[in-house]
C-alpha positions as CSV (number, residue, x, y, z in Angstrom):
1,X,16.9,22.2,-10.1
2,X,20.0,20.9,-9.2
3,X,19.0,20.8,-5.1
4,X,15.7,19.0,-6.7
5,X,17.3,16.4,-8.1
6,X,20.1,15.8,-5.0
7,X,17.2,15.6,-2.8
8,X,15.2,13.1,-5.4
9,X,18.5,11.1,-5.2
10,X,19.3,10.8,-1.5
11,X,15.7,9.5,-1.2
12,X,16.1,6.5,-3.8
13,X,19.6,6.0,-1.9
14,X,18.4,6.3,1.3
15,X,15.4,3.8,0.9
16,X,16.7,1.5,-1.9
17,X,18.2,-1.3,0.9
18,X,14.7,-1.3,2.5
19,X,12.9,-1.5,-0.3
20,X,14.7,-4.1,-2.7
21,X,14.7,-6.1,0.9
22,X,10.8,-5.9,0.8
23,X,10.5,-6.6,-2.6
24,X,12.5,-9.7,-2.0
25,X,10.5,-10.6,1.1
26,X,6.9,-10.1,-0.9
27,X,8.1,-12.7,-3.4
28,X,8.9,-14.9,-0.4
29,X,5.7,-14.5,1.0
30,X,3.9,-14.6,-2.4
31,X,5.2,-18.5,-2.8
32,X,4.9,-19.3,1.0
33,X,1.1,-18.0,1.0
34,X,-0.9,-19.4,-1.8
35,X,-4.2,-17.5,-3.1
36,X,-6.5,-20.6,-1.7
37,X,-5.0,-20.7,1.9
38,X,-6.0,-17.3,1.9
39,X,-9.6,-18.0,0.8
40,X,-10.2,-20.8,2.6
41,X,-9.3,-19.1,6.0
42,X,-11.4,-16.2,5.3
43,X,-14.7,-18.9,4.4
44,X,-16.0,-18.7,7.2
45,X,-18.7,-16.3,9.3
46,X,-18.2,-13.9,12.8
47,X,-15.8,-11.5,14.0
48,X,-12.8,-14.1,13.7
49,X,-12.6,-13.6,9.9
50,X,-12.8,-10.3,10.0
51,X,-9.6,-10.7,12.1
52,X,-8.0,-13.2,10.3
53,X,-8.7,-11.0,7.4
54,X,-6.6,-8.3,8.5
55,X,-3.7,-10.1,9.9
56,X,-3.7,-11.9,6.5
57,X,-3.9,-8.9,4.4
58,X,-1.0,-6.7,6.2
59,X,1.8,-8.4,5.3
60,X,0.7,-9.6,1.7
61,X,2.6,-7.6,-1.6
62,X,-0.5,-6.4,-2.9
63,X,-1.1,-2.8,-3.8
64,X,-4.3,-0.8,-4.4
65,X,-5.3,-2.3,-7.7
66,X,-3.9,-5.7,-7.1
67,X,-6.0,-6.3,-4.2
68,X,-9.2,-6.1,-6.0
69,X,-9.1,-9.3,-8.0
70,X,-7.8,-11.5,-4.4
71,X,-10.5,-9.7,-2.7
72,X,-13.1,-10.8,-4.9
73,X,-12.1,-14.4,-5.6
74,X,-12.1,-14.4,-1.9
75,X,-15.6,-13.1,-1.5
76,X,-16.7,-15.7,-4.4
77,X,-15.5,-18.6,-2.0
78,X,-17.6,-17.9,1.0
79,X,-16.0,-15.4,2.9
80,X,-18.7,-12.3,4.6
81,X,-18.4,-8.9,3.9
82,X,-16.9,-7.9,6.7
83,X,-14.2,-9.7,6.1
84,X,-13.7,-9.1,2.8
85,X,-13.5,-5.5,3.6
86,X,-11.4,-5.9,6.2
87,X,-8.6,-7.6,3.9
88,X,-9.5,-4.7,1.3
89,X,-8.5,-2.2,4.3
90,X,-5.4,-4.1,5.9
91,X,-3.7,-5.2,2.1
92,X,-3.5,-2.3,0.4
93,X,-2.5,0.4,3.2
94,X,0.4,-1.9,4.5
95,X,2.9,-4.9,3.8
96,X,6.2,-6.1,4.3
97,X,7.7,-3.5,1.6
98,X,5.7,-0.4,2.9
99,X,6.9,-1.3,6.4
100,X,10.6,-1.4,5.5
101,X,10.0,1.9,3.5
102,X,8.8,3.5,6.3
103,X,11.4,2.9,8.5
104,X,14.2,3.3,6.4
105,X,12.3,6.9,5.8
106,X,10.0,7.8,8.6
107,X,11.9,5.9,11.3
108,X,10.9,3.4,13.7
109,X,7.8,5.0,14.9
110,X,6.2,5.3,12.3
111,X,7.3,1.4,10.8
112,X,4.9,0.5,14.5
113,X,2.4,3.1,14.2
114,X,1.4,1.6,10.4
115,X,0.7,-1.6,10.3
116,X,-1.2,-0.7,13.9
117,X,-3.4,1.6,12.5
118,X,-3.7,-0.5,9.2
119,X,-4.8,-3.5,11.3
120,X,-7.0,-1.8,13.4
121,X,-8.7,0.6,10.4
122,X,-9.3,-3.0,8.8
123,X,-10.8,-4.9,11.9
124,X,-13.8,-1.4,12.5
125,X,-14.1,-1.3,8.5
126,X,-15.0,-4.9,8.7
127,X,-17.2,-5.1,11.9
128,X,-18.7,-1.9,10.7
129,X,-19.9,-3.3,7.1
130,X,-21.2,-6.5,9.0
131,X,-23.2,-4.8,11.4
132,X,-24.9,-2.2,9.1
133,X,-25.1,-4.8,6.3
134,X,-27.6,-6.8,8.0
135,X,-30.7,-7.8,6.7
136,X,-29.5,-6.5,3.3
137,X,-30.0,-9.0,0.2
138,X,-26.5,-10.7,-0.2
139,X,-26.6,-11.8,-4.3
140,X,-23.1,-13.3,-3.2
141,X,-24.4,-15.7,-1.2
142,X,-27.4,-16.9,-3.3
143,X,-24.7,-18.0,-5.6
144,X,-24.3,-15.4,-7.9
145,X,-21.1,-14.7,-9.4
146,X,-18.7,-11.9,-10.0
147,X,-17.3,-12.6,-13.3
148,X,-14.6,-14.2,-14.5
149,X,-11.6,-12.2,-12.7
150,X,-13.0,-13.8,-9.5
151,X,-12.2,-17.2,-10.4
152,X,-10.0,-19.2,-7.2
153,X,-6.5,-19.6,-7.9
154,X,-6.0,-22.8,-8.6
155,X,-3.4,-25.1,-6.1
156,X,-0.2,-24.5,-7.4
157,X,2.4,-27.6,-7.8
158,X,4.8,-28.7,-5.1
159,X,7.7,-27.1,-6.4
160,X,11.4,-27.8,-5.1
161,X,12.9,-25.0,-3.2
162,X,15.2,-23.8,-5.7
163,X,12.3,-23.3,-7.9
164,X,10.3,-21.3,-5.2
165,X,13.6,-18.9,-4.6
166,X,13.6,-18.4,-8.4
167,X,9.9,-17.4,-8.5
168,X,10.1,-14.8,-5.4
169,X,12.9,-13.3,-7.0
170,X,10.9,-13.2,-10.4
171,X,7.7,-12.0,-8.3
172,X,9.5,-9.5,-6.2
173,X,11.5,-7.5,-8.5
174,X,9.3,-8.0,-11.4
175,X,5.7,-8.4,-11.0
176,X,6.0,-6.2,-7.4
177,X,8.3,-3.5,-8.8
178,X,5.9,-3.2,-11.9
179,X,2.7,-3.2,-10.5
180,X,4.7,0.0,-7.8
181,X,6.7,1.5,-10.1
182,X,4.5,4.1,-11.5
183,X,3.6,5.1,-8.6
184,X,7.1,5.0,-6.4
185,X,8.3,7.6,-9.3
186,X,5.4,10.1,-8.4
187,X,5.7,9.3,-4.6
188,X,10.2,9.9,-4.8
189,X,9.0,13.2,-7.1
190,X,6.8,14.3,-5.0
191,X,8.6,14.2,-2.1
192,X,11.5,15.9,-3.5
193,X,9.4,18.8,-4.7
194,X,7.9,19.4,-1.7
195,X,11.2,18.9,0.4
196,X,12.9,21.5,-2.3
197,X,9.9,24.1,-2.6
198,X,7.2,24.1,0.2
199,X,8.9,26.2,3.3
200,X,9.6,23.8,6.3
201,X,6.7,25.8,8.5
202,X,4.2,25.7,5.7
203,X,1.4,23.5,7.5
204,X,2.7,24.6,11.1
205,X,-0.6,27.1,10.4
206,X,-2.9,24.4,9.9
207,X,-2.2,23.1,13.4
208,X,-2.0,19.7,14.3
209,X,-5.7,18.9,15.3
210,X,-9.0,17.8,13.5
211,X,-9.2,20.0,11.0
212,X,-5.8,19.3,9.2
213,X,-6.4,15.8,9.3
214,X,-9.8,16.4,7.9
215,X,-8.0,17.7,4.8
216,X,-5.4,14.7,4.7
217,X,-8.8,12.8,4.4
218,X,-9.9,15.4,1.2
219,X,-6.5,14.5,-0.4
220,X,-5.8,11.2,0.1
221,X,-9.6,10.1,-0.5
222,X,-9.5,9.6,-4.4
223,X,-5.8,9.3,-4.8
224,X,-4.8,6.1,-6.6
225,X,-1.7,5.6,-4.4
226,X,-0.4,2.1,-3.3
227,X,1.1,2.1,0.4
228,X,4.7,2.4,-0.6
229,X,4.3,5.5,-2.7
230,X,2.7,7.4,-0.1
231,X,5.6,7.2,1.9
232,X,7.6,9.8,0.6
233,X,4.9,11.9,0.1
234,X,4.6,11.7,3.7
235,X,8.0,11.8,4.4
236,X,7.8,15.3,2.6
237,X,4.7,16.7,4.2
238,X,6.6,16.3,7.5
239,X,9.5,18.0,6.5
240,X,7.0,20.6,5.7
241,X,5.6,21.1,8.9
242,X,2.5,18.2,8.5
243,X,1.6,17.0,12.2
244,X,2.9,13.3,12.2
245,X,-0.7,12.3,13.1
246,X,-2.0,13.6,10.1
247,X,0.4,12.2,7.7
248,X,-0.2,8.5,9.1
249,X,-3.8,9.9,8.5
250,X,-2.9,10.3,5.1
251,X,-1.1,7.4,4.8
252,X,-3.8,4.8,5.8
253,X,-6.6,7.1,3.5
254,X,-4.5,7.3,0.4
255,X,-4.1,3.5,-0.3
256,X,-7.1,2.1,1.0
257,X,-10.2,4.5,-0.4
258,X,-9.4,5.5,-3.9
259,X,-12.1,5.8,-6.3
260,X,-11.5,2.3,-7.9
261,X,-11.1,0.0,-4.5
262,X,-14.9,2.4,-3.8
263,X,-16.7,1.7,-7.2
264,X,-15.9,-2.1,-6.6
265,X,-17.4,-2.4,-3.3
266,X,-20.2,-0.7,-3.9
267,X,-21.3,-2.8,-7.5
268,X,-20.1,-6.1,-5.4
269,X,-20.9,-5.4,-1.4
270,X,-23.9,-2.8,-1.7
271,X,-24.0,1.0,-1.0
272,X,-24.5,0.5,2.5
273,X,-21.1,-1.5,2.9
274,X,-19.7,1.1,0.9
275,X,-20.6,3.8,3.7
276,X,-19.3,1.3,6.5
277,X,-16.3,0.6,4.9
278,X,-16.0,4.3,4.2
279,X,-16.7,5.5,7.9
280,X,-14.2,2.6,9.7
281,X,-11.4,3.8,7.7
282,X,-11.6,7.7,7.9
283,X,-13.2,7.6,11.5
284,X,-10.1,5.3,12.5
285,X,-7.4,6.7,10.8
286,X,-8.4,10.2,12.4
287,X,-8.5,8.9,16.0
288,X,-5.1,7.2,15.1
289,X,-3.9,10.1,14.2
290,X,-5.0,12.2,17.1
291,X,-3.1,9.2,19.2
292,X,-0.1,9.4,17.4
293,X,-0.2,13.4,17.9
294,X,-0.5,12.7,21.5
295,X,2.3,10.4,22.1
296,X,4.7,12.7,20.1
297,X,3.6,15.4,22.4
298,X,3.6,13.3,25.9
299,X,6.9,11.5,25.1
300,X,8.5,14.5,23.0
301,X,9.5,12.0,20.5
302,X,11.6,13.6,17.8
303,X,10.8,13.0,14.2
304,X,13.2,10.7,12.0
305,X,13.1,11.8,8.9
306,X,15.7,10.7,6.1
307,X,14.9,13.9,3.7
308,X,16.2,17.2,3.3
309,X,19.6,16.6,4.6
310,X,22.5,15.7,2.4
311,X,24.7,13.2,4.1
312,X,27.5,11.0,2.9
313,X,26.3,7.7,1.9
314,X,29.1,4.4,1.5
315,X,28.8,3.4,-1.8
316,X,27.2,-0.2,-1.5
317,X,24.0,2.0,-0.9
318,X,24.7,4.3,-3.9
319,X,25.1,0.9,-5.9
320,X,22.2,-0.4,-4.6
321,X,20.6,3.0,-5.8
322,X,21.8,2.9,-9.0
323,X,20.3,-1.2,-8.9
324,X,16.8,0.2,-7.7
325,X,16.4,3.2,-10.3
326,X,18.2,-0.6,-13.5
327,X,15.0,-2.1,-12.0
328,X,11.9,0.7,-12.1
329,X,13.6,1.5,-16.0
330,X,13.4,-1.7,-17.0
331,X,9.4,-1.9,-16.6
332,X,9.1,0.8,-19.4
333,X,12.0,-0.3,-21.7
334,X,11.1,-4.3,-21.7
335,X,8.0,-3.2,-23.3
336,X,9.6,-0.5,-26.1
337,X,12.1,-3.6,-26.8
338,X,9.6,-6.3,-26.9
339,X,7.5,-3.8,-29.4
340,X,10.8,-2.8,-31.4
341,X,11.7,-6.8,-31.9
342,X,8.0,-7.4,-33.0
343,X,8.1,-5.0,-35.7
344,X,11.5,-6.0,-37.0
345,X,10.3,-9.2,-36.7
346,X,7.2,-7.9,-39.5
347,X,9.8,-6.2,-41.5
348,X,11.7,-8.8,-42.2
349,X,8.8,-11.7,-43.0
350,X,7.4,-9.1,-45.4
């Protein structure tokens, strides 16, 4: 128990810098990039919005389930399929925060190989649902709606620059950390029960071909994990003995095909979308992996991980640990407070 929880704890020290960085930099982003930019680049038909799509959705601080309602809105104001699904791929499977993550984690490699893979993944997904959606009745574009969750985000008001740092910081360590948070926890826990109980040669067995990617597929398919999560998770199935291809398999499945991003696309795109989109991500992600297996093997890279092995750490990054683990608490007490003041609050009027 005791290794458990040292192993749990160099991980939140080891990727607390790199993370409350990216938190900092998605609120940065989230006031530099407003919601109708976004839209009205993606308006438009062809291949170059499926592009534009995926080189807007990478770096954007939007996980799994925040993605949806962007996504939609965008759909709502013009933009195809294709590239709506390619933003769905490239948002949610990468950003500025997962990318710090992984390198503080995975190491540099792997901080290139994911946003690649995402951008790629997102561009086939896109083309893909364009070409085998043709000819299929498009509701969307005979100006039905999508509800009210779809609605355009409205301009937001020139605001001086003071204001705007104030915001990303709100954004960043608030809305960001509480939309991850959950989800961070199970990644970190995870990751340190693998690290602590699954022998370091467990999935040498499996190999490091098809097959074992074909079952990072199976498991990351309806997992409801946003791209940062699955980092340690992967982090741990290396230390295990997973082949770094098919951990960057699983990291580009996990975030980008759970069951909810699925059951939206296929009530608002069709069913035949839903198979593109389904077939560019897994068919991509497996030949990425396969790529990734062979540079490893042609360049005898080394793997970087920062798990497993206890090391000193200076103590700004054990602060900074302590400041990561004040800010993940904080999104379950706020609410206990906020409903322990409202009661007293009741008590007192009656």
């Amino acid at each position: 128990m005791q290794n458990l929880l040292l192993i749990f704890w160099d991980l939140v020290v080891e990727s607390a810098p790199w993370l409350l960085a990216g938190y900092l930099l998605a609120g940065i982003i989230r006031q530099v990039i407003p919601s109708s930019w976004v839209e009205k680049q993606l308006a438009q038909k062809g291949f170059l919005s499926i592009a534009k799509g995926a080189l807007i959705g990478a770096p954007l601080p939007l996980c799994s389930c925040g993605v949806i309602p962007t996504a939609l809105a965008i759909r709502k104001a013009g933009a195809s399929k294709g590239a709506t699904s390619s933003f769905l791929v490239a948002t949610p499977e990468t950003g500025v925060d997962s990318i710090s993550f992984s390198y503080a984690v995975l190491g540099p490699i792997f901080a290139i190989a994911r946003p690649i893979g995402a951008l790629i993944s997102a561009i086939v997904a896109g083309v893909l649902v364009n070409r085998l959606d043709e000819g299929e009745y498009d509701a969307e574009e005979d100006g039905a709606t999508c509800g009210n969750c779809c609605s355009s985000a409205e301009e937001e008001p020139q605001l001086k620059i003071i204001e705007r740092c104030k915001n990303a910081v709100k954004y960043g360590y608030g809305k960001m950390i509480a939309d991850t948070a959950k989800w961070l926890v199970i990644g970190l826990t995870a990751a340190a029960v693998i690290t602590a109980l699954v022998p370091q040669s467990f999935f040498l067995q499996w190999g490091d071909g098809l097959i074992v990617m074909l079952v990072m597929v199976i498991v990351g398919l309806p997992m409801y994990i946003c791209a940062t999560a699955s980092t340690p998770v992967a982090a741990g199935l290396l230390f295990a003995g997973l082949s770094p291809g098919a951990a960057l398999v699983f990291m580009l499945t996990g975030p980008a095909t759970n069951i909810a991003t699925m059951g939206v696309i296929k009530e608002q795109l069709g069913l035949r979308s839903l198979i593109a989109y389904l077939v560019g991500v897994i068919g991509t992600a497996v030949i990425c992996g396969l790529v990734l297996n062979e540079l490893y093997n042609i360049f005898e890279w080394p793997l970087q991980l920062s798990i497993g092995d206890r090391e000193g750490f200076p103590v700004w990054r054990e602060l900074l640990g302590v400041i990561l683990i004040c800010l993940i608490a904080r999104v379950w007490i706020q609410p206990l407070l906020a409903a322990k003041k409202t009661l007293t609050n009741s008590v007192e009027q009656v």
